[in-house]
C-alpha positions in Angstrom: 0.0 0.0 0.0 1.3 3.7 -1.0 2.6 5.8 2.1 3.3 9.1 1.7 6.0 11.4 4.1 4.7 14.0 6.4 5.4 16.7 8.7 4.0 17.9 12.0 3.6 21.8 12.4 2.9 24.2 15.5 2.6 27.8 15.2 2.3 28.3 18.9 3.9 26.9 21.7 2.0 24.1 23.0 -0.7 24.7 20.1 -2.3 22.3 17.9 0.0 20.1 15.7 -1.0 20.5 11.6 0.3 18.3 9.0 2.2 19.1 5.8 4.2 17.6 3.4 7.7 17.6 3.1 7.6 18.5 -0.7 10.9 17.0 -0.9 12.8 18.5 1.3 14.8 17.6 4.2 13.4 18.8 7.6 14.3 17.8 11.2 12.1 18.4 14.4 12.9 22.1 15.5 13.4 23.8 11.9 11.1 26.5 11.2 9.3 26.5 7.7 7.0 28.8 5.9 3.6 26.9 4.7 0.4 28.3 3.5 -2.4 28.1 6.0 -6.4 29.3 5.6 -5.1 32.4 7.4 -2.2 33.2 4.9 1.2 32.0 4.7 2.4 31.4 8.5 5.8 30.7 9.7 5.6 27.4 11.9 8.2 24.9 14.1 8.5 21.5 12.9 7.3 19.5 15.9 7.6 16.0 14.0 10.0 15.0 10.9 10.1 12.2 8.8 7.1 10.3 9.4 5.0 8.0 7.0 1.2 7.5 6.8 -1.0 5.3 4.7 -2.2 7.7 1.6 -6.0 6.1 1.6 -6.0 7.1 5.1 -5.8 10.9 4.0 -8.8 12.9 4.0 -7.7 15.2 2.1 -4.1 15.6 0.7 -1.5 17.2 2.7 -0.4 20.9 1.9 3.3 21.0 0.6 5.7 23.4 2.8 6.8 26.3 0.7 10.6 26.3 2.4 12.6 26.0 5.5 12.8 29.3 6.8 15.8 31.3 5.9 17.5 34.4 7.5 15.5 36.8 5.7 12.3 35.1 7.2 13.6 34.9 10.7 14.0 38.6 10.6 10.5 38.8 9.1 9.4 36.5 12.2 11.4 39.3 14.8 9.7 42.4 13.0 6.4 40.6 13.3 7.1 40.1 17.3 8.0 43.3 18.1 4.8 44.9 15.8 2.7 42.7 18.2 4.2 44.3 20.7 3.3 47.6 20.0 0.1 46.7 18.7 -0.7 45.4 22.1 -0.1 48.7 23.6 -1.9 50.5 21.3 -5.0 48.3 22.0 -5.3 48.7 24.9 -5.1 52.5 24.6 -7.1 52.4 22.7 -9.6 50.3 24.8 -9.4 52.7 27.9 -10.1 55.7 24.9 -13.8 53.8 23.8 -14.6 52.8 27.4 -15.3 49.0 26.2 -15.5 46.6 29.3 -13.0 44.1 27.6 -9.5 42.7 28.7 -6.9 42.3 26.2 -4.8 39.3 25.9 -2.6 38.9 23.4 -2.0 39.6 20.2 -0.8 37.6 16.9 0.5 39.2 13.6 0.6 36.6 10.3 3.6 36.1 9.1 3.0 37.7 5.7 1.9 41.1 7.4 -1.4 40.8 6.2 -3.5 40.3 9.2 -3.8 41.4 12.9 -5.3 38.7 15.0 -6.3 40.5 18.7 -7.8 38.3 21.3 -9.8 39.4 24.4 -11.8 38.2 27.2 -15.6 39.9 28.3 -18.1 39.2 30.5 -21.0 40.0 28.3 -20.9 40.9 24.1 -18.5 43.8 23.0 -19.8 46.2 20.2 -15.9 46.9 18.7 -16.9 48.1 15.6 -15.6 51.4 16.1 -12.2 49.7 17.9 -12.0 48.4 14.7 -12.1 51.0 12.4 -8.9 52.7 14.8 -6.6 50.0 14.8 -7.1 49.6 10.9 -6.4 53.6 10.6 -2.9 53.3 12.9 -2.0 49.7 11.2 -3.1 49.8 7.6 -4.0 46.1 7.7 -6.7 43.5 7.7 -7.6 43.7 12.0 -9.4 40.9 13.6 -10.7 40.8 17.0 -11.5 37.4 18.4 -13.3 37.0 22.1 -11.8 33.7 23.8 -12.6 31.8 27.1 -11.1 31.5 30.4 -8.9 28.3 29.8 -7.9 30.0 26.3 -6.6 33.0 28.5 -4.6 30.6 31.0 -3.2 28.8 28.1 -1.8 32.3 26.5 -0.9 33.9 30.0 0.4 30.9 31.6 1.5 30.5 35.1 1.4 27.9 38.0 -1.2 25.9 39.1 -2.1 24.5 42.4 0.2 21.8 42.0 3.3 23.9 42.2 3.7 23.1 38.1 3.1 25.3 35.1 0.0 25.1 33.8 -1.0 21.8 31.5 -2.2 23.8 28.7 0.7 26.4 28.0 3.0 23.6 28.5 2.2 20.5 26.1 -1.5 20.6 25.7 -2.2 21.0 22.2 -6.1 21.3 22.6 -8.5 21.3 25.7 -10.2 17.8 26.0 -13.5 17.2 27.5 -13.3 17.4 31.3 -16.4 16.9 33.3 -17.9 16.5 37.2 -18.7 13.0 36.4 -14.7 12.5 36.3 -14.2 13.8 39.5 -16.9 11.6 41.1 -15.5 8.4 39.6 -12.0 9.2 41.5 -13.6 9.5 44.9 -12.4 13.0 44.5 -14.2 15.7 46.9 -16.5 17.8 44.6 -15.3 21.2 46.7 -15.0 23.6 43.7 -12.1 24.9 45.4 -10.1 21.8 44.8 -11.8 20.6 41.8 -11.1 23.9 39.7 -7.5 25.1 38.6 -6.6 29.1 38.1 -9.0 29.4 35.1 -11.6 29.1 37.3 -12.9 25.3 35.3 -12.1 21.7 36.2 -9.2 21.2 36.0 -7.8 19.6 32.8 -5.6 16.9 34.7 -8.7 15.1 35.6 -8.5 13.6 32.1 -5.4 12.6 32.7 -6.3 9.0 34.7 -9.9 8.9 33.7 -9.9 5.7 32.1 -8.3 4.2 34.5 -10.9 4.6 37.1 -13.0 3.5 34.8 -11.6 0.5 33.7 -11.4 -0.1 37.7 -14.7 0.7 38.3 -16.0 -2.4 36.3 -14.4 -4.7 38.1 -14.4 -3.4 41.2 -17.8 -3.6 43.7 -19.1 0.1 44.0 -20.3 1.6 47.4 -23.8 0.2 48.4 -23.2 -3.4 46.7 -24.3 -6.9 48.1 -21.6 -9.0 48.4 -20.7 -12.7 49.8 -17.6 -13.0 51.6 -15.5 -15.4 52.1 -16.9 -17.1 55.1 -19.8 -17.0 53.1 -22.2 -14.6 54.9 -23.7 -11.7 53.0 -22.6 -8.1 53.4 -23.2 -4.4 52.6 -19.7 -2.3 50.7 -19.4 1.3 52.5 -15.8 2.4 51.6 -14.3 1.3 48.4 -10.5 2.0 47.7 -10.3 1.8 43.8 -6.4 1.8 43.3 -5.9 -0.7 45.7 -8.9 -2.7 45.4 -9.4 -2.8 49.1 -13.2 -2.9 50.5 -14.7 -2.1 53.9 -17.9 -4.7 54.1 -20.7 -4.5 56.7 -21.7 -7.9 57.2 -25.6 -8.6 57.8 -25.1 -10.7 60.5 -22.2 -8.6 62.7 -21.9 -5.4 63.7 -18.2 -4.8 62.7 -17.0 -4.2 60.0 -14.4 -6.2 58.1 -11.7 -4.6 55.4 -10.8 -7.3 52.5 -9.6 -7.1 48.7 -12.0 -7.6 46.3 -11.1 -10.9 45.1 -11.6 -12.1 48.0 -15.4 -11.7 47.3 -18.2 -12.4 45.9 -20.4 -9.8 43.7 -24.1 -10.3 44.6 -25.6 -7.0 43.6 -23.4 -3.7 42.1 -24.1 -0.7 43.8 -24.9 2.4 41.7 -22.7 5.7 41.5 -25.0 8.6 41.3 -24.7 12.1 41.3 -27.4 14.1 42.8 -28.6 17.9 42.9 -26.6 18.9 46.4 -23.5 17.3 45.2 -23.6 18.9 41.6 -24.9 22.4 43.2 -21.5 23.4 44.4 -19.4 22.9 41.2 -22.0 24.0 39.0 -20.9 26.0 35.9 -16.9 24.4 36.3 -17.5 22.1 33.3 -17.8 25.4 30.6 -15.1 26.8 28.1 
């Protein structure tokens, strides 16, 4: 079957990975080259080089690069840095000028000049229209103002999270995944919002990280409120359930104590059933949005 070469391409740090083709050309992880993108040509790092995919697996054919980048477009890449730079002053001059409640959070030039991309955060809709017609007058360019959420702004701000590390998604997260209260519960995780939610003010996205996991435990392992036999045979009641080390605390029907054992050690009668009710989802209500 016909493979064909490709390359892996990130514009931002810890942004999404596109694919191109090589067209021939000898690339290696860490060169920059210049490729055409649906927002102009763009100016990317080569994130993965020298890889092979089946060509009926393609949806649609890969985009040849144009070149590595030379000296000339590293310079181009510098000038563009440092006009984002003072566009972002500008901005937010110009901002404090219209009185619009909006916070400005960063902004990207394309590499061919041709566009100004400026992304803000707002609590409620922003009319910009007249923002719009002042940064085109001082920039002589195409000017576009995007309005992005809460993890979008952690991702571009960075920082620390309450783990002491810096923050998943400026770091190696190329896109946010689903991440949900459902997640938490499964983990036996306390559904404070406090300690649920990272500096964006969501879940946090390492939740994700060991989700399946806990699932995959979860179906073999007897859930709080399930009949089981134990060994000696008698019946019991599960009230504590240790997931990762598959250790359960059983009220027997016929004693009042209670007895710790590992869950092979039992028999499953009747599963209990996780379920999340109003009081518990009534705290971290609203943590699961963008």
């Amino acid at each position: 079957m016909a493979t064909v070469n490709y390359i892996g391409v990130r514009f931002k740090k810890a942004g999404k990975i596109y694919y191109f083709s090589p067209n021939g050309l000898t690339v290696s992880s860490g060169d920059k080259v210049i490729v055409e993108t649906v927002r102009g040509v763009e100016c990317g790092d080569v994130v993965l080089a020298d890889r092979e995919i089946e060509e009926e697996s393609l949806g649609t054919p890969l985009k040849p690069i144009i070149r590595i980048a030379d000296k000339k477009d590293l310079e181009q890449v510098e000038k563009n840095r440092r006009k984002e730079a003072e566009a972002f002053s500008i901005c937010k001059e110009k901002i404090r000028k219209h009185g619009l409640k909006m916070d400005l959070v960063d902004v990207e030039c394309t590499f061919d000049n041709n566009k100004l991309l400026f992304y803000f955060t707002a609590k409620n809709r922003v009319d910009f229209r007249e923002l719009v017609k002042d940064l085109a007058g001082v920039f002589h360019t195409r000017i576009e103002l995007r309005q992005i959420g809460v993890r979008d702004e952690a991702k571009m701000l960075g920082g620390l999270g309450i783990c002491g590390q810096p923050f998943c998604c400026s770091r190696f997260l190329g896109e946010f995944q689903p991440v949900s209260v459902k997640m938490a519960k499964e983990q036996s995780l306390s559904l404070n919002p406090t300690k649920l939610s990272g500096s964006c003010g969501r879940l946090m996205c390492c939740l994700k990280y060991e989700s399946e996991a806990y699932i995959d435990l979860l179906k073999t392992t007897p859930k709080a409120g399930a009949i089981v036999k134990l060994a000696d045979g008698n019946k019991g009641t599960v009230i504590d359930v240790n997931l990762l080390t598959g250790i359960l605390k059983v009220k027997p029907d016929k004693a009042d104590n209670i007895v710790t054992v590992k869950k092979d050690e039992v028999e499953l009668i009747k599963d209990g059933v996780m379920k999340l009710d109003k009081n518990e989802l009534r705290a971290p209500k609203g943590l699961e949005g963008k």
